[in-house]
KEGU-800442 format. One line per 5 residues: number of its first residue (from 1); their letters; for each residue y, x, z of N, C-alpha, C. Coordinates in nm, 2 decimals. Layout:
# residues N
NUM) A) Y,X,Z,Y,X,Z,Y,X,Z | ...
# end
This chain:
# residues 281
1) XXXXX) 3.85,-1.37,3.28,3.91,-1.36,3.15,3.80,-1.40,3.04 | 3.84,-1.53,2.95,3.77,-1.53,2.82,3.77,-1.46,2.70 | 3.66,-1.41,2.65,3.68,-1.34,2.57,3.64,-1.34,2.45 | 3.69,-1.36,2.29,3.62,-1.45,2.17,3.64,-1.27,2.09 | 3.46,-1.31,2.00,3.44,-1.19,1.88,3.41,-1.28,1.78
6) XXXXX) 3.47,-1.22,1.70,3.42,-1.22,1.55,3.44,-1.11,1.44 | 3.38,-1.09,1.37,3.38,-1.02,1.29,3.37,-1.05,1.12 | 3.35,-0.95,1.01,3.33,-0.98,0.87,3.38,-1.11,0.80 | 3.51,-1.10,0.83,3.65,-1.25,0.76,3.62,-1.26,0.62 | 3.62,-1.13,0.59,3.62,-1.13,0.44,3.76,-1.22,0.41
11) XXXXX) 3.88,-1.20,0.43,3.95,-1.29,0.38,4.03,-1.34,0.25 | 4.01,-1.17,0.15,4.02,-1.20,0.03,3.94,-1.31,-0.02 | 3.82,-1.27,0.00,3.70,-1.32,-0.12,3.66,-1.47,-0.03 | 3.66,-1.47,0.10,3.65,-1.61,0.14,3.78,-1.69,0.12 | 3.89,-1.64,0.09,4.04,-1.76,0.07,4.05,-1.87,0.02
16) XXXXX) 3.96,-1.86,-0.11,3.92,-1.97,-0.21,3.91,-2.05,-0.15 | 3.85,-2.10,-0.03,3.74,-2.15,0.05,3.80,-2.25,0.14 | 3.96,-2.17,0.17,4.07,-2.21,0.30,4.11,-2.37,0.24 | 4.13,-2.46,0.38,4.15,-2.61,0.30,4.29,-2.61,0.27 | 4.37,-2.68,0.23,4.53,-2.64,0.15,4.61,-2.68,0.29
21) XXXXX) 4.71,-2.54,0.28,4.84,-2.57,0.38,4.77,-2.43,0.49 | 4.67,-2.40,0.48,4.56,-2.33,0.58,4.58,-2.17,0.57 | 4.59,-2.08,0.69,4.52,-1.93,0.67,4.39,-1.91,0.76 | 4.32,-1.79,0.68,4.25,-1.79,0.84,4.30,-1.76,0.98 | 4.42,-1.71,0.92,4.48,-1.67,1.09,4.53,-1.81,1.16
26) XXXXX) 4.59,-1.88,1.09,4.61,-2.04,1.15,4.50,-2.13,1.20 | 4.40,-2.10,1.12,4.26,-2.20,1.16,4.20,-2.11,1.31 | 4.20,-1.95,1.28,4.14,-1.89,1.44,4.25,-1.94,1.55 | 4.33,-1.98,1.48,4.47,-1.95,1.59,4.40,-2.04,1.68 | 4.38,-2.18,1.61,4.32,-2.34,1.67,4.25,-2.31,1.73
31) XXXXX) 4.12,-2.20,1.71,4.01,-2.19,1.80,4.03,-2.14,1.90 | 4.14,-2.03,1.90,4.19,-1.97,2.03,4.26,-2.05,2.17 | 4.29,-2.15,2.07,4.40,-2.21,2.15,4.33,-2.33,2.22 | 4.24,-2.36,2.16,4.11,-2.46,2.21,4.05,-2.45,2.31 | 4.01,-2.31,2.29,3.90,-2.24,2.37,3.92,-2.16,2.47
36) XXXXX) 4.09,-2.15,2.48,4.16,-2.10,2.61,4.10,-1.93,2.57 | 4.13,-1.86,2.45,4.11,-1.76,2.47,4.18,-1.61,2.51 | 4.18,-1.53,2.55,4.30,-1.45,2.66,4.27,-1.35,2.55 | 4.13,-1.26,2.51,4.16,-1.18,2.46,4.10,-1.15,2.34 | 4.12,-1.11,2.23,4.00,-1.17,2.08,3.96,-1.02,2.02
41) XXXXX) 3.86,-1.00,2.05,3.79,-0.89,1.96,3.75,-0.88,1.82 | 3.80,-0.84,1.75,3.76,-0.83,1.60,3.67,-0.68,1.54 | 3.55,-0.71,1.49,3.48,-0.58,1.48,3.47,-0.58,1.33 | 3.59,-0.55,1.24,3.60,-0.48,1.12,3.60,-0.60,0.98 | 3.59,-0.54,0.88,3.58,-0.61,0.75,3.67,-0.73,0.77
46) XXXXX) 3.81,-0.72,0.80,3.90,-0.83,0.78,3.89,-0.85,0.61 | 3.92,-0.73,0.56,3.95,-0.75,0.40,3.91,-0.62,0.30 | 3.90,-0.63,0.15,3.90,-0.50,0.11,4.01,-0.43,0.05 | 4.15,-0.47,0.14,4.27,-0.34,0.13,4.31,-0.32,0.29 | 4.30,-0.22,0.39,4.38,-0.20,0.48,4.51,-0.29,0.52
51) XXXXX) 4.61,-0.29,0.43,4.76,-0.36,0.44,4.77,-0.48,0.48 | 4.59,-0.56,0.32,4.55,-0.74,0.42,4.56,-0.73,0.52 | 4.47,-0.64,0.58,4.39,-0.65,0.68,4.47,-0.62,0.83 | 4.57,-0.57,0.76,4.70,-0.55,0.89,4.78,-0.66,0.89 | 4.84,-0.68,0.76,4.89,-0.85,0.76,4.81,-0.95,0.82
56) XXXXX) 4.73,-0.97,0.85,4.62,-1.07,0.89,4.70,-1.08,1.06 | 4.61,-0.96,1.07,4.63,-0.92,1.26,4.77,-0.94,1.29 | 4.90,-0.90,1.22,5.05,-0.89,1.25,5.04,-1.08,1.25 | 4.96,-1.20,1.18,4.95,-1.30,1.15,4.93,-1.38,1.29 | 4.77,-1.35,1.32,4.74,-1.40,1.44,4.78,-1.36,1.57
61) XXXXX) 4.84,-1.21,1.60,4.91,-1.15,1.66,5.04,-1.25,1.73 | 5.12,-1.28,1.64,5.23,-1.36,1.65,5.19,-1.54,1.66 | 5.09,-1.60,1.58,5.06,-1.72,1.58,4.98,-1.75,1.77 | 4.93,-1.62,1.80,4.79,-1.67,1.94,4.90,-1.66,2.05 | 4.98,-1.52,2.04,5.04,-1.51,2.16,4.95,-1.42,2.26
66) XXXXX) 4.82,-1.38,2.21,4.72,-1.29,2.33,4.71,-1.18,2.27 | 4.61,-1.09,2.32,4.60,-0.93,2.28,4.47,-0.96,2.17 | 4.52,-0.91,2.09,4.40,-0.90,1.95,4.34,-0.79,1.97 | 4.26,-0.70,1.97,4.20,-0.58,1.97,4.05,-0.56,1.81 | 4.09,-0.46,1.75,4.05,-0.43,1.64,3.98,-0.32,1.62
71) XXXXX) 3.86,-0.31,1.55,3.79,-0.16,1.51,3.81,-0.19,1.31 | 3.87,-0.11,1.21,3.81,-0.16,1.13,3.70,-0.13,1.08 | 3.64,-0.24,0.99,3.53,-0.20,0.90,3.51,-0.07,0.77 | 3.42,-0.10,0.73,3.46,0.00,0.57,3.51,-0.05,0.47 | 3.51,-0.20,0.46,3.64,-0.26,0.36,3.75,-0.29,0.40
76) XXXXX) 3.78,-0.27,0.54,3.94,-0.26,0.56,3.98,-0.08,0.54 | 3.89,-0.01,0.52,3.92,0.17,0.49,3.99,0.13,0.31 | 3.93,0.01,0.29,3.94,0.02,0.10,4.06,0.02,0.07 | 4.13,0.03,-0.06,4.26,0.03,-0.09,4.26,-0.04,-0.22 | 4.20,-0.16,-0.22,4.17,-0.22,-0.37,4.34,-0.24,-0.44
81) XXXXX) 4.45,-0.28,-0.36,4.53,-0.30,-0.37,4.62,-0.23,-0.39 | 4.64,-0.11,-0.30,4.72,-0.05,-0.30,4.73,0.11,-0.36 | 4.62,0.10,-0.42,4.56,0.25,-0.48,4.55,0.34,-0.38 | 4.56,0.37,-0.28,4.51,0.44,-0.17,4.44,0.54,-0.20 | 4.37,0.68,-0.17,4.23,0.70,-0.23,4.20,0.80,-0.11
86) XXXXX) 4.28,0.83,-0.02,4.26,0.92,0.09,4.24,0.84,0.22 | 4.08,0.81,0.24,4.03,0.72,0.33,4.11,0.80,0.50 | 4.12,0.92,0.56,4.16,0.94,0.63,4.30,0.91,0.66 | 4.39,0.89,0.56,4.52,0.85,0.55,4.52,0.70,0.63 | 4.44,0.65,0.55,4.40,0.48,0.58,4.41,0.50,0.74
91) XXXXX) 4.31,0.55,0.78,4.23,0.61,0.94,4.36,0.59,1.02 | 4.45,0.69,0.98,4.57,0.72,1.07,4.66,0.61,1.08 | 4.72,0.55,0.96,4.78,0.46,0.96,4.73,0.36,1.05 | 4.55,0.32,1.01,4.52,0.17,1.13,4.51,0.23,1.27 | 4.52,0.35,1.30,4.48,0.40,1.43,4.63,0.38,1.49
96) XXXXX) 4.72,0.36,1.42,4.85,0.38,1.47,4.88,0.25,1.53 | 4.83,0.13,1.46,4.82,0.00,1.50,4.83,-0.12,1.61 | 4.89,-0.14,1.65,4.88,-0.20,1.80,4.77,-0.26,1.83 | 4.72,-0.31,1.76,4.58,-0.41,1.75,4.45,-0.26,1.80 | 4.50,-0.18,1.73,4.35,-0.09,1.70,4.33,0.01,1.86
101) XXXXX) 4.22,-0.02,1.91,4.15,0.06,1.98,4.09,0.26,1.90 | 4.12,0.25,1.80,4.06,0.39,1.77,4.13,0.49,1.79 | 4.06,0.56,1.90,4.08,0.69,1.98,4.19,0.64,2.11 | 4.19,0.51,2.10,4.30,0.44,2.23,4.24,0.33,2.28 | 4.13,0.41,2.38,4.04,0.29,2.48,4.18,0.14,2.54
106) XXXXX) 4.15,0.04,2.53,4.18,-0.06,2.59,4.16,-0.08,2.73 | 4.24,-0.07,2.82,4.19,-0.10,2.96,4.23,-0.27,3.01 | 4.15,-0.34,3.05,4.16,-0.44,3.07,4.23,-0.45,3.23 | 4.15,-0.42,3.29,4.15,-0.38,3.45,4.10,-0.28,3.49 | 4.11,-0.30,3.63,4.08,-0.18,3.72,3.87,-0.18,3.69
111) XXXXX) 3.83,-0.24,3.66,3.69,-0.28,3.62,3.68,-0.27,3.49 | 3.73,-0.25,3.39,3.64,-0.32,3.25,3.74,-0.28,3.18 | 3.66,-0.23,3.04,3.79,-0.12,2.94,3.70,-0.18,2.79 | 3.78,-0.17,2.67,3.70,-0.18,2.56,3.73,-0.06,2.48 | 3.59,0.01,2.45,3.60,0.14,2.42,3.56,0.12,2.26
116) XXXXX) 3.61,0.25,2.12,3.54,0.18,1.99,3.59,0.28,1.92 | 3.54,0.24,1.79,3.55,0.29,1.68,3.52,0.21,1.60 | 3.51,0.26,1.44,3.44,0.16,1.37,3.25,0.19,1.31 | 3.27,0.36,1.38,3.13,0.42,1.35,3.09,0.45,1.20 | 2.99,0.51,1.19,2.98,0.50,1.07,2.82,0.49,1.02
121) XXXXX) 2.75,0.54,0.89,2.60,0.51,0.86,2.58,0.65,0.88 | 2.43,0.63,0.97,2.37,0.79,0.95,2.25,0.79,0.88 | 2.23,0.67,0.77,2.08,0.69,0.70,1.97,0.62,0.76 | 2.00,0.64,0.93,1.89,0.68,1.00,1.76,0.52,1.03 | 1.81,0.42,1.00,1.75,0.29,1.00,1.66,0.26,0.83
126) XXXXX) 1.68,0.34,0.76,1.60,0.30,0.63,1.45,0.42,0.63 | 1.39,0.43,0.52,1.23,0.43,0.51,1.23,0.60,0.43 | 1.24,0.67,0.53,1.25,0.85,0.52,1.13,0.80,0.46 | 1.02,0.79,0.50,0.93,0.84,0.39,0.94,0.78,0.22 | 1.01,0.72,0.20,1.02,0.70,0.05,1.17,0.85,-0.01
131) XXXXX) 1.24,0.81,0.11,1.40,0.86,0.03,1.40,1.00,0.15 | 1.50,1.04,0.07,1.56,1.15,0.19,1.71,1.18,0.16 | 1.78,1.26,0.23,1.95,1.27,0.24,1.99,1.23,0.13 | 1.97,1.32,0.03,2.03,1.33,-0.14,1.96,1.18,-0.20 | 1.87,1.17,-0.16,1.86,1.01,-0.19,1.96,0.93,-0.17
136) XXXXX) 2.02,0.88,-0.01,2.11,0.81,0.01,2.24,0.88,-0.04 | 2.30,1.00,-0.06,2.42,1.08,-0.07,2.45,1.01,-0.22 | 2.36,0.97,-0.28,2.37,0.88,-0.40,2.42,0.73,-0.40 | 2.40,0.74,-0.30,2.45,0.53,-0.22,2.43,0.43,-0.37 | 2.31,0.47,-0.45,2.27,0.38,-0.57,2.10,0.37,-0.59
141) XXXXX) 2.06,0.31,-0.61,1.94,0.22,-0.61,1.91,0.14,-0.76 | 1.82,0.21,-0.82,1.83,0.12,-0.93,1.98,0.07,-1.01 | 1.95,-0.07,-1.02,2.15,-0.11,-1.02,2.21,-0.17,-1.00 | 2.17,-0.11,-0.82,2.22,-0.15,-0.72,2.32,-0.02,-0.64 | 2.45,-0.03,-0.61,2.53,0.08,-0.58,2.58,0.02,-0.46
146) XXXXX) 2.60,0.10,-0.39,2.68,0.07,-0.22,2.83,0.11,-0.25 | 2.91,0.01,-0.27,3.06,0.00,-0.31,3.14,0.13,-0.24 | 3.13,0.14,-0.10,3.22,0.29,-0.04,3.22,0.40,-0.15 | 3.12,0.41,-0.22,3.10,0.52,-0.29,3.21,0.49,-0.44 | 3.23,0.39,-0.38,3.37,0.37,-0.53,3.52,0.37,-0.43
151) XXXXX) 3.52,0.33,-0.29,3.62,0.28,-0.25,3.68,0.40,-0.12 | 3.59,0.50,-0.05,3.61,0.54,0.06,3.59,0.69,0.01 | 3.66,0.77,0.04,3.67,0.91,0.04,3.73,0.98,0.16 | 3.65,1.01,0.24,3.67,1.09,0.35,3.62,1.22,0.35 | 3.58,1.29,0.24,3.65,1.43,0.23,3.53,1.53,0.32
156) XXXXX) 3.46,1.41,0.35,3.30,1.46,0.44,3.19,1.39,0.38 | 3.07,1.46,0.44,2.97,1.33,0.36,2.93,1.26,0.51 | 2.92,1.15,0.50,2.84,1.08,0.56,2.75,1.02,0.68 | 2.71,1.19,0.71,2.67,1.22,0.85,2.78,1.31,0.95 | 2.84,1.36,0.84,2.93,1.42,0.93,3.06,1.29,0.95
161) XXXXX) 3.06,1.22,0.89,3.16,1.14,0.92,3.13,1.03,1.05 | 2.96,1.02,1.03,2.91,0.94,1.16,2.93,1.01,1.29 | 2.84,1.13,1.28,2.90,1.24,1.41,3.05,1.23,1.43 | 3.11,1.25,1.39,3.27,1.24,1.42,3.32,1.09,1.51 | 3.28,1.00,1.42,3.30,0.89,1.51,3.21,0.89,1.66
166) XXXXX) 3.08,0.92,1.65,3.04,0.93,1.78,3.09,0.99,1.87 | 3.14,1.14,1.84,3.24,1.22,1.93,3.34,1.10,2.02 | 3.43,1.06,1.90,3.53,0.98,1.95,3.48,0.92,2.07 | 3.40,0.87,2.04,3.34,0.71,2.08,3.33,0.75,2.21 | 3.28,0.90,2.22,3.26,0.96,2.37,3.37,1.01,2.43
171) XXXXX) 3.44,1.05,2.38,3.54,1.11,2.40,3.61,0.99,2.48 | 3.62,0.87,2.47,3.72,0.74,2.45,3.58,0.69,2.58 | 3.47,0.73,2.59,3.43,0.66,2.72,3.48,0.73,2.83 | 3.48,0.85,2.83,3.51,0.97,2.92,3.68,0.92,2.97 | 3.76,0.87,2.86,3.89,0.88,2.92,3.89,0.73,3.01
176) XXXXX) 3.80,0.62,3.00,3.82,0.52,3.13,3.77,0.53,3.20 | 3.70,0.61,3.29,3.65,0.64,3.41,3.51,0.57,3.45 | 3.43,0.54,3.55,3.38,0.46,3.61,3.38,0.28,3.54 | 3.48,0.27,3.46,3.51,0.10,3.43,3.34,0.06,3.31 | 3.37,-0.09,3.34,3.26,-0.13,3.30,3.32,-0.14,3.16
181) XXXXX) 3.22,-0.10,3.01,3.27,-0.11,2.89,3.23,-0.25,2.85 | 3.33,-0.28,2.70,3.25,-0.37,2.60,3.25,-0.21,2.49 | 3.21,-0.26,2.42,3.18,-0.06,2.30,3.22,-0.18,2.16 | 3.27,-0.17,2.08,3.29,-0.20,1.99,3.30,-0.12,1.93 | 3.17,-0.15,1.79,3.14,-0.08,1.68,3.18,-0.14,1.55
186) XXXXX) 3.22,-0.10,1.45,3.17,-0.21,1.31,2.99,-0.18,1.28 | 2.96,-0.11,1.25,2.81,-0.03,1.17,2.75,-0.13,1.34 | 2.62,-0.15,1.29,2.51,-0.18,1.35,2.47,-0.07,1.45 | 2.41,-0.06,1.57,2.35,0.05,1.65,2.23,-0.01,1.68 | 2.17,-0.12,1.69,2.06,-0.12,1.73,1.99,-0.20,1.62
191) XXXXX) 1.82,-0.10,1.62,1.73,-0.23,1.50,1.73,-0.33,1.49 | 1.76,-0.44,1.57,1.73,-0.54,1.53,1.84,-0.61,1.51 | 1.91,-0.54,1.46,1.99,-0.59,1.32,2.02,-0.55,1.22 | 1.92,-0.50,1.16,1.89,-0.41,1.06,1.78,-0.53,0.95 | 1.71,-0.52,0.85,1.65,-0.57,0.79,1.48,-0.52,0.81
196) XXXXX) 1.45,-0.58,0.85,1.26,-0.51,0.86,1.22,-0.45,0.81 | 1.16,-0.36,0.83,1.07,-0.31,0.71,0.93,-0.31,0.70 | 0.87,-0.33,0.60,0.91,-0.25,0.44,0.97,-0.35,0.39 | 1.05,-0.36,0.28,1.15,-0.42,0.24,1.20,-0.39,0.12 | 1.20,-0.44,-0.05,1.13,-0.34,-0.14,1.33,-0.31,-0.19
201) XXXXX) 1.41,-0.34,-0.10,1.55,-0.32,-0.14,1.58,-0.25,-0.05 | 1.59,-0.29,0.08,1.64,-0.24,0.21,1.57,-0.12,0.26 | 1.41,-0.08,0.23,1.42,0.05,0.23,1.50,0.15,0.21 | 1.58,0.14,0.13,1.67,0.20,0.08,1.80,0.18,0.15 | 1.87,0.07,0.13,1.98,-0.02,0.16,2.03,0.02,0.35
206) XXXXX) 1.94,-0.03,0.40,1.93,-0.03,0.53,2.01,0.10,0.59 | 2.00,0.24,0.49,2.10,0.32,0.54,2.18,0.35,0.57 | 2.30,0.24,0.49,2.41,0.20,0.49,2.44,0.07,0.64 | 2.37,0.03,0.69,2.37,-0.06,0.76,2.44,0.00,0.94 | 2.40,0.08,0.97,2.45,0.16,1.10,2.39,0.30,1.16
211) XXXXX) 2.39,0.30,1.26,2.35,0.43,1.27,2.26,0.41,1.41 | 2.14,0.51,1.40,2.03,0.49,1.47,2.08,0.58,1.62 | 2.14,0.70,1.58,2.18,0.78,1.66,2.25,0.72,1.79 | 2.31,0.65,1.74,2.49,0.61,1.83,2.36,0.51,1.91 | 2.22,0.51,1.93,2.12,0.48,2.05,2.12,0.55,2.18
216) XXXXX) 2.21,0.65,2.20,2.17,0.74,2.27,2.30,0.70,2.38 | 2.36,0.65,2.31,2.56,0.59,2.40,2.48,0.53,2.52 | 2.37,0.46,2.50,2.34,0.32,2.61,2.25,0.38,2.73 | 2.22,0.48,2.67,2.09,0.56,2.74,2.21,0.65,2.87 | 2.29,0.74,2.81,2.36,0.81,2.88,2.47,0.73,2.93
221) XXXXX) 2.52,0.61,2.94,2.66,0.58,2.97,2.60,0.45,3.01 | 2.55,0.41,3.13,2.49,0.27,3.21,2.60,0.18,3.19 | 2.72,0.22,3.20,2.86,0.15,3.23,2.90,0.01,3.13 | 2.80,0.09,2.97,2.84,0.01,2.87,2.78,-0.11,2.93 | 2.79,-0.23,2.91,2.76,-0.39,2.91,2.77,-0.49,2.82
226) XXXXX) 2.85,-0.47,2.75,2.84,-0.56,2.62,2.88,-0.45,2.49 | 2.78,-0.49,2.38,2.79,-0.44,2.26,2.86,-0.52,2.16 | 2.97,-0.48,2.07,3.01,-0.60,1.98,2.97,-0.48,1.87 | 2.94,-0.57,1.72,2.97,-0.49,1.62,2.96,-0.63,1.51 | 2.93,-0.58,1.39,2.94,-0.66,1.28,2.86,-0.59,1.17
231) XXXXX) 2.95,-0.60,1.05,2.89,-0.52,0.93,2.72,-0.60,0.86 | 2.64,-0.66,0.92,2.53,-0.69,0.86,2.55,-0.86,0.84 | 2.63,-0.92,0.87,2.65,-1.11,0.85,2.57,-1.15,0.88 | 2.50,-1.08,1.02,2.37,-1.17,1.09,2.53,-1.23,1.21 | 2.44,-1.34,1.28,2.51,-1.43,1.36,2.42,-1.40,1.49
236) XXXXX) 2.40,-1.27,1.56,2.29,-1.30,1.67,2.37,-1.21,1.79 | 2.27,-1.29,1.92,2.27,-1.22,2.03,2.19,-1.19,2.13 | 2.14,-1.05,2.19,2.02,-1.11,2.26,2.07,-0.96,2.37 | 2.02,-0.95,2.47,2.01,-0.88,2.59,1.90,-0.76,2.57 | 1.90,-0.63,2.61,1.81,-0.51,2.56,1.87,-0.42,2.69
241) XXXXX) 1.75,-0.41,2.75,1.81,-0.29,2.86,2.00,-0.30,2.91 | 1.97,-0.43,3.03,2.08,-0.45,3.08,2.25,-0.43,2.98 | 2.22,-0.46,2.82,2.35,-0.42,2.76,2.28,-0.62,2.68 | 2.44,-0.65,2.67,2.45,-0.77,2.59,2.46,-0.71,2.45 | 2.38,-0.72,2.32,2.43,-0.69,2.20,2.53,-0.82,2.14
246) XXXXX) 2.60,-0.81,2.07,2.67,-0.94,2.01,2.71,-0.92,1.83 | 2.69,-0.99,1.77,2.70,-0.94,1.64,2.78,-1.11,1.58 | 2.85,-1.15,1.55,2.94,-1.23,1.54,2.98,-1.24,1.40 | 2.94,-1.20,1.29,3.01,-1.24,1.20,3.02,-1.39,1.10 | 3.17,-1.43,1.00,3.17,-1.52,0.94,3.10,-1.48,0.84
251) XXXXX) 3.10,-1.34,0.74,3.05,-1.33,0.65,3.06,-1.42,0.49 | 3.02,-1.41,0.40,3.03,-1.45,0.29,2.97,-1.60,0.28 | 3.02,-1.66,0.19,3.01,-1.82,0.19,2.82,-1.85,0.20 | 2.75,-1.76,0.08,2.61,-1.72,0.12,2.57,-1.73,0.22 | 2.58,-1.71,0.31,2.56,-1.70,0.42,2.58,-1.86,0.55
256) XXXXX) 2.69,-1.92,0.50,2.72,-2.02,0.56,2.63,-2.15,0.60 | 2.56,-2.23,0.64,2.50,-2.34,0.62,2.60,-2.45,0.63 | 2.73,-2.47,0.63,2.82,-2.57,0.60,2.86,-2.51,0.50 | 3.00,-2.59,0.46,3.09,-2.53,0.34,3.26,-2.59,0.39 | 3.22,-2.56,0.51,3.33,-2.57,0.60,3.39,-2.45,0.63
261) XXXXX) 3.50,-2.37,0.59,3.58,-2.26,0.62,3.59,-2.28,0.83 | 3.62,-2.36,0.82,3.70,-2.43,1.01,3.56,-2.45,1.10 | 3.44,-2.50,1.02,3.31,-2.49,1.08,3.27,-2.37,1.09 | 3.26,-2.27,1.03,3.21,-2.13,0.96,3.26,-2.05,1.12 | 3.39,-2.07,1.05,3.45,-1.99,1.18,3.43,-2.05,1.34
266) XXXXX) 3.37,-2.19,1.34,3.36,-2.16,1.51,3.23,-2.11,1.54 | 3.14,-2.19,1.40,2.96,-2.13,1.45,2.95,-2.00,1.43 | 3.05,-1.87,1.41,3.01,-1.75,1.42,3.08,-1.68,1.51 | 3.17,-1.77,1.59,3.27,-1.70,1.70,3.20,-1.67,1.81 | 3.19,-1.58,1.87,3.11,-1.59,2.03,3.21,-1.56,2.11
271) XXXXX) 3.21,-1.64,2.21,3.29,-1.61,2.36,3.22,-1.58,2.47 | 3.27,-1.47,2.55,3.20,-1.49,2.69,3.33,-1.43,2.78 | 3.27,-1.45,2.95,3.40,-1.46,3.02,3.36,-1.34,3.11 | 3.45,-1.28,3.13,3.42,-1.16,3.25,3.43,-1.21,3.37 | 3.36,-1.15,3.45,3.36,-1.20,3.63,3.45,-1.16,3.68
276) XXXXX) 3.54,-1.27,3.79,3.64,-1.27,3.84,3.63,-1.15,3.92 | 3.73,-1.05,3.97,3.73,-0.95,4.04,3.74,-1.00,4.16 | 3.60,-0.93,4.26,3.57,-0.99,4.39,3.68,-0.93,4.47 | 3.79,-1.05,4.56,3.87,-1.01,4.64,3.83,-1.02,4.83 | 3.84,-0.92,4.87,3.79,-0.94,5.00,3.90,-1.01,5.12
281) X) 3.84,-1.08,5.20,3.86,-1.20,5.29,3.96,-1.15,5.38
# end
């Protein structure tokens, strides 16, 4: 089975961008369809209202013809559009989703399941010795502000909303057995996709980025094998104690080195193929 991730569409604020007659769900469709893809992983920040962000998936859902699988981000939690303000509402609604894996592991086969959430920030990647809790519980920096804090209300602070997701996260490996995982996160879990430090912004910033904790999944659960997430608009991949990390996103035009929407999206797509299930003779 092939398998295509991407992440961070941004599809509001990248639209401008689309060549005329174009969506992005028509332009992935082409890549799908190119690239012979069976099953397409998406790790959050389609858009910043939930509803886009469902229209999108109901889009390419129907345009691909294959199984889409979704975690969202913290701008598809947002409700720019719809006045929304009860981020857990949001939660239930995308969890209900056919696309969405949250709290509903994906089983591929008798081998291999995709297990997720969208996780959340536990602080735990930025520079304790400058800041501490009530530092970040401020998600503002000079005047610089971390948007959730305008857009997402979950009725918890921050660590307890990370813990909660990690529960799931376990909870949801426990329910496929023995199967080999992909773990799809939105938030970052491992440093090195995080910003270095010292770093005279990201000290700070980096809080927001993923969570240091949700380190402990790979340690206790061998089974995981591939890592997808998003959230930081890095484009990388690299192997770390027998788990593939993958981080996939299109991210903001900033970020782009073409100014090609249709290029953007293939140089940030990553595919890889699962091994055929060994049948005996």
């Amino acid at each position: 089975m092939k398998i295509g991730v991407l992440s961070d569409l941004h599809i509001d604020t990248n639209g401008k961008h689309l060549p005329e007659g174009e969506t992005f769900a028509s332009l992935l469709n082409k890549q799908i369809k190119k690239q012979n893809i069976e099953l397409f992983l998406i790790a959050g920040d389609i858009s910043s209202d939930y509803r886009e962000s469902q229209a999108f998936l109901d889009e390419l859902k129907q345009l691909s013809g294959i199984q889409i699988l979704f975690v969202p981000g913290n701008h598809d939690y947002w409700s720019r559009n719809n006045g929304e303000t009860d981020t857990k509402k949001i939660y239930d609604f995308l969890k209900n989703q056919p696309e969405s894996v949250l709290e509903r592991p994906y089983i591929i086969n008798d081998e291999w399941a995709v297990v997720g959430n969208s996780g959340w920030y536990d602080y735990g990647f930025a520079d304790h010795e400058q800041y501490n809790e009530l530092d970040f519980e401020k998600m503002k920096l000079r005047v610089g502000t971390w948007q959730d804090k305008r857009y997402c209300d979950w009725g918890q602070t921050d660590l307890e909303v990370a813990q909660w997701m990690l529960d799931k996260i376990e909870e949801d490996i426990e329910k496929v057995g023995d199967r080999k995982i992909i773990l799809m996160t939105h938030v970052v879990t491992h440093p090195k996709f995080v910003v270095t430090l010292p770093h005279r912004i990201y000290d700070y910033f980096n809080a927001f980025l993923g969570s240091s904790s949700y380190g402990k999944l790979y340690e206790e659960h061998p089974n995981i094998v591939y890592s997808v997430m998003g959230h930081v608009h890095f484009r990388k991949t690299f192997f770390a104690d027998r788990v593939q990390f993958i981080c996939a996103c299109l991210g903001g035009k900033k970020h782009w080195p073409t100014k090609s929407v249709e290029s953007e999206l293939l140089n940030s797509m990553f595919t890889f193929q699962l091994p055929e299930k060994a049948t005996a003779d």
